[in-house]
N, C-alpha and C positions, 0 to 999 in steps of 0.2 A: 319719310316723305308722305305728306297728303295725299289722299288721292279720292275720288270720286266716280266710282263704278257704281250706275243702277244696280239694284237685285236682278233684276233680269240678266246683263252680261255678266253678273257673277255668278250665275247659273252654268256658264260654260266653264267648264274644269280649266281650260287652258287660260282664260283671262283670269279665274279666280286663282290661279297659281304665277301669275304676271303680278296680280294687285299685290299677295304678299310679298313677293321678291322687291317687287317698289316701295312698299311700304318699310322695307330692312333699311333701305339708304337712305345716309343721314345728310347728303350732298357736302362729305368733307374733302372731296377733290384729292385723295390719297392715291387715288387709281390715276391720277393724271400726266405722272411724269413716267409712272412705267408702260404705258400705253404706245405702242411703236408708231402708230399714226399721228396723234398728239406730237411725239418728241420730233418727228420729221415736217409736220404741217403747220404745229403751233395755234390751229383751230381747237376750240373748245368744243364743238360741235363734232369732232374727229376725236373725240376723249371717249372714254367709255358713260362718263356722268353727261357728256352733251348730248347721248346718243340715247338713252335712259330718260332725260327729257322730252325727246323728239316722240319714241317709242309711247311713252307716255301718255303723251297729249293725244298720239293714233289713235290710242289705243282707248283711251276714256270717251273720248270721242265717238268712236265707232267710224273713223272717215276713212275713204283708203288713201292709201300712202301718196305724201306729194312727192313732186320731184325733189327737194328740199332733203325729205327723209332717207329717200334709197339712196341718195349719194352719200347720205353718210354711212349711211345703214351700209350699204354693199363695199364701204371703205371698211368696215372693219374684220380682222384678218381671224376672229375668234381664238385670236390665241392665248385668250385668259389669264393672259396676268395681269390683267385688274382683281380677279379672283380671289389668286396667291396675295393681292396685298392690303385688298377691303380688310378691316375692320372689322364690319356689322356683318359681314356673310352673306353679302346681296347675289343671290347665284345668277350671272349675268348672262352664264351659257343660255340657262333656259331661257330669261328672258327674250333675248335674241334671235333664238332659235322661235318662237313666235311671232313674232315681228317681222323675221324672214317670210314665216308662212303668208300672214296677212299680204304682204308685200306683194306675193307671186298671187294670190287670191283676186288682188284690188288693181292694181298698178299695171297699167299699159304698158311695157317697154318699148325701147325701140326693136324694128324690127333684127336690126343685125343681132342685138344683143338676145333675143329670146330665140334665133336660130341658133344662134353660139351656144344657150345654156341648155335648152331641148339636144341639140348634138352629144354636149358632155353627159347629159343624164341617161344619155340612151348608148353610149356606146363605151364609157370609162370603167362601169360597174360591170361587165361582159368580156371576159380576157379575150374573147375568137376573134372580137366586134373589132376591139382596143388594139390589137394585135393589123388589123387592116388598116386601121385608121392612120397607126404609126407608116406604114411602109406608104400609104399613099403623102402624108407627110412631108416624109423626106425627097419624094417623087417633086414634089411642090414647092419647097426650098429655091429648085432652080425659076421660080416665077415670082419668087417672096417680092422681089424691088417691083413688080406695078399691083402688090395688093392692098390694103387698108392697115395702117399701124398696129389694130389691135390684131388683126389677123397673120401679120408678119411675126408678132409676137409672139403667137401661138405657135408656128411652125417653126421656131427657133430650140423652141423647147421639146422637138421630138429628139431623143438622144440621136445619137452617131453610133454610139456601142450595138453589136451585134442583139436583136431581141432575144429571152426566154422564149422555150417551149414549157403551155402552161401544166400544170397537172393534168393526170389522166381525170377524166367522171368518173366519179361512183369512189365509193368507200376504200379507203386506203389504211392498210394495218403494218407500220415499221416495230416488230417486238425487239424490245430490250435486248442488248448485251449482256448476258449471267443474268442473274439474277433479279427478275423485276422489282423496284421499288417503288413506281407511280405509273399511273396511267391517266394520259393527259388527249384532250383534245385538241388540234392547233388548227385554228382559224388561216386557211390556205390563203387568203384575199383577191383582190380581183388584179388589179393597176400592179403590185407587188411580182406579181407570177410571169406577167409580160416585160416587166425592164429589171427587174431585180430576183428570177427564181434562184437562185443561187444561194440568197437567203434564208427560204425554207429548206434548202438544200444541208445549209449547214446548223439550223437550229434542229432536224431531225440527226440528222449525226451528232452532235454534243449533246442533244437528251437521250436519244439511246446510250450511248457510249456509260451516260452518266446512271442507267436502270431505268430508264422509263417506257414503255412502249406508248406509242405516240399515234394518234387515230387521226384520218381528217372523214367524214362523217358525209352518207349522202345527203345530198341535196343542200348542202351550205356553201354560200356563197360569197356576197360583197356585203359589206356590215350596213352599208345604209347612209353612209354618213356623207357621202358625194352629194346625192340626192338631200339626204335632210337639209344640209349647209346651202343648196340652191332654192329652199325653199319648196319643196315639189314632195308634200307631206305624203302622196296616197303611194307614190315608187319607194320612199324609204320605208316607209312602215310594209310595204308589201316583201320587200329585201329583208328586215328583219324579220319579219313572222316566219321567211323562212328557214332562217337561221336555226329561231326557237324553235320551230319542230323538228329540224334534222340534230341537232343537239340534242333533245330532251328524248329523242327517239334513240341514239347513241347512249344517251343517258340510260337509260331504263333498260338497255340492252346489258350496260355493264354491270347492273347490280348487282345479279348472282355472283358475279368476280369480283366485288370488292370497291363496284363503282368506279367515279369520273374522280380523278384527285384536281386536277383544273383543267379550263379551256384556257390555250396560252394562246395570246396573240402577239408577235413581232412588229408590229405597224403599230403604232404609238397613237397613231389619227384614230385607229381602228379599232383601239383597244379602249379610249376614253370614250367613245359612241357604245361599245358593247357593255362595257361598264353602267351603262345610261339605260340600257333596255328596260329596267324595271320600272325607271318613270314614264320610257315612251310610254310602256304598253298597261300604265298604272291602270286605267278607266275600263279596260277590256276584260273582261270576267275573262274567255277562254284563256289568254295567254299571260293574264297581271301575274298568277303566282308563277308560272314559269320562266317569264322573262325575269324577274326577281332574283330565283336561284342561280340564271345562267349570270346575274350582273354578280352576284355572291362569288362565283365559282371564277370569274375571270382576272387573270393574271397577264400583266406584262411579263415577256421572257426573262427580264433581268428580276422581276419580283418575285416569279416561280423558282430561276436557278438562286437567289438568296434564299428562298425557301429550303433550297433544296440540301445544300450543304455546299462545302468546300471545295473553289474550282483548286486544282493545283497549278502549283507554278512552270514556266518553262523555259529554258533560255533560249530564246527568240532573235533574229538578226537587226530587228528594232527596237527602238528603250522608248522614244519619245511621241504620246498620243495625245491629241489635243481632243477633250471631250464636246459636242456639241448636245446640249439637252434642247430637245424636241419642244415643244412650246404644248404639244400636247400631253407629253409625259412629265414634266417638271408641273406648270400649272393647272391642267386638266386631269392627269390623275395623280398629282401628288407625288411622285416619285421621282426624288433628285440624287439618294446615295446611293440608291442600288447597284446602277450601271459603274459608278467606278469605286466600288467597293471591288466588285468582280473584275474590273481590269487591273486594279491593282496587286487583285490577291493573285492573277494568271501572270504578275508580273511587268507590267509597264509601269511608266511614269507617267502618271494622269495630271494634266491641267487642263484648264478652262480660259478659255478668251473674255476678254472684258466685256463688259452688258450681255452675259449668257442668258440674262432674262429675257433680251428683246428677241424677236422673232427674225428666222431669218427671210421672212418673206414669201416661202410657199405657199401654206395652208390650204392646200387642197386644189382646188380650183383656181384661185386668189390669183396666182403667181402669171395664169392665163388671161382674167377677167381684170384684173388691174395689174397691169405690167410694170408701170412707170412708178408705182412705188413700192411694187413687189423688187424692182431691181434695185432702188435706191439702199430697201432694208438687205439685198442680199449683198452687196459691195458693201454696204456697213459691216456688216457679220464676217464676209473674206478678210477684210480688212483686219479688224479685231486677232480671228483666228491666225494671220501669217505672224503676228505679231509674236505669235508661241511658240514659231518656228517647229512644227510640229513634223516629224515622220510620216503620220498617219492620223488620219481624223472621226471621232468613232462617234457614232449617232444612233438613237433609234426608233426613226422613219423614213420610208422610202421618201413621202417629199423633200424633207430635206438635202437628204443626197442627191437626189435630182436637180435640187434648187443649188446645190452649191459646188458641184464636180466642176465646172467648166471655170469656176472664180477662184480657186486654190489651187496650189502646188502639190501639194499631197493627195496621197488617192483618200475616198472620201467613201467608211467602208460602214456597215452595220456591227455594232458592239457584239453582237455573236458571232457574226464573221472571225472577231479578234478572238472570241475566247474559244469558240471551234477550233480554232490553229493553235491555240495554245493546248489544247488536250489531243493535241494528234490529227488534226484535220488538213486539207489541204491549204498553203498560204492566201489569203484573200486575192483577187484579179490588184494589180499595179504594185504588188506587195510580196510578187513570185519571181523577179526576176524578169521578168518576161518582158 
């Protein structure tokens, strides 16, 4: 693609790193039919190549964003499988992810809408905050029929299930069972800890059990990626710089022993932003080479325990698990066998529902901030999945499972939930009888 940036805006790192990513795409519309917005709207402007045009023209321009733009712009759910199936390698995350920034820089919103997204930024990335926010919520439910659509929407989506209590503060050390064989840092998260702790619960039991002693590190917290994805650059980059110092400070603590063998993260969303660190913080002398290492060092749970060796098998009171691949872990970091490599070696019978590439409509925020076709894509995706007739349905990100427990018949659990129970853990919640 053509493009026409002065030397002056290509003096900004961030548009000179837009111009090449534009200048990769060759406009052969390959990204168009796996795009979930596309296959549901059938707008081109809703494709990932419509939206690459739009961003474009912003962005050469120097103008701020019309209305025009951010409706498509904020239609799209970054689930990156235009990514997974480009050709030329136009990395679209990035692009995007400036385009948002512009967007929140230039663009008036309306008012409900910048209370809505100021609310989510300040209070989703903070489990104490996120934890009141839920219970007033549900208090709210009983008033949902005289509120505003989009806000009825929102309060639909606070669970029913009883909350997590989140981690204690300050540094947390689980050592290994026998023998130590790794020593790992695990990114605790924020959103994760108040509706799903159970999860860290059980990925520190199946790494200990497996040799590892398992750190979670002061001062780290939410990866950043709530905030980056709403556009609101100075909260995520401040969210990750914390990260990299209380990591690289953990870091530097273990060397005498033998150092940091990975930072695992569980949350799939959270794992392809930490992964990213070394671009955010590319331009930054203090933090570029360590945010670099930390993105080197970071592992999804299912790519570490492939790492790690052989889960074993067990016989189990289920056979039948229908895999759902996260749209951040299949196309944002590239990992599609790992997860049922490991459930099939702990023994189930792993399939997949039809269009596993589309998304099933969460993506973070998305699932709040555009309802009406976040549900469209999650009843596509229920739909697909019943069709497996599955047992149990194994995933791994929290939005997902939030996004899809109330549309399916099976309980709707995290992939190391399943292999935790397969090496001696407790049975997952809807999967114990109970």
């Amino acid at each position: 693609m053509q493009t026409n940036f002065s030397l002056a805006q290509l003096a900004d790192a961030d548009v000179a790193e837009s111009e090449k990513i534009l200048r990769n795409c060759v406009h052969c519309g390959f990204c168009i039919a796996n795009c979930p917005t596309f296959v549901l709207l059938g707008d081109e402007l809703d494709s990932p190549r419509g939206r690459i045009y739009l961003i474009k023209d912003m962005l050469e321009h120097d103008r701020p964003a019309s209305d025009r733009v951010v409706k498509h712009v904020d239609r799209c759910l970054s689930c990156l499988s235009c990514m997974t199936t480009c050709p030329s390698g136009v990395n679209y995350m990035h692009l995007v992810d400036h385009a948002r920034n512009h967007i929140e820089r230039t663009y008036n919103r309306p008012a409900f809408d910048r209370a809505a997204r100021a609310m989510l930024a300040a209070v989703m990335p903070y489990p104490g905050r996120f934890r009141v926010l839920l219970r007033l919520a549900k208090l709210g439910r009983a008033f949902s029929g005289l509120m505003p659509g989009r806000l009825r929407a929102m309060l639909a989506l606070a669970p029913s299930t009883p909350l997590s209590k989140p981690l204690a503060a300050g540094r947390i050390v689980w050592p290994a069972e026998g023998e130590r064989r790794k020593r790992v840092i695990l990114m605790q998260g924020c959103v994760q800890q108040v509706l799903a702790a159970r999860i860290n619960e059980a990925t520190v039991r199946l790494l200990t059990r497996l040799g590892c002693e398992v750190i979670v590190a002061d001062g780290s917290g939410c990866c950043g990626a709530l905030t980056h994805h709403l556009g609101r650059e100075a909260e995520a980059y401040a969210a990750v710089k914390a990260n990299v110092d209380a990591w690289t400070a953990e870091m530097e603590v273990a060397r005498s022993g033998g150092g940091i063998d990975a930072i695992v993260v569980n949350a799939s969303g959270c794992g392809t932003t930490v992964k990213d660190y070394g671009f955010m913080l590319r331009t930054d002398e203090a933090y570029a080479d360590r945010a670099n290492e930390i993105s080197m060092l970071t592992r999804d749970i299912s790519e570490f325990l492939t790492e790690l060796g052989e889960i074993p098998a067990a016989e189990l009171p289920i056979d039948r698990v229908t895999y759902h691949s996260a749209c951040s872990l299949q196309h944002g970091q590239k990992v599609t066998a790992a997860p049922k490599i490991l459930l099939q070696a702990a023994g189930f019978d792993v399939t997949e529902p039809a269009e596993s590439h589309l998304c099933c409509g969460s993506a973070g925020t998305y699932n709040m901030m555009q309802p009406d076709i976040a549900n469209r894509l999650r009843d596509r995706k229920a739909d697909n999945i019943s069709r497996t007739r599955p047992e149990a349905i194994a995933t791994g990100n929290i939005g997902c499972m939030m996004q899809l427990q109330d549309a399916v018949d099976a309980p709707v659990v995290h992939t190391v939930e399943l292999l935790d129970w397969a090496t001696g853990g407790p049975a997952p919640a809807g999967l114990d009888g109970g």
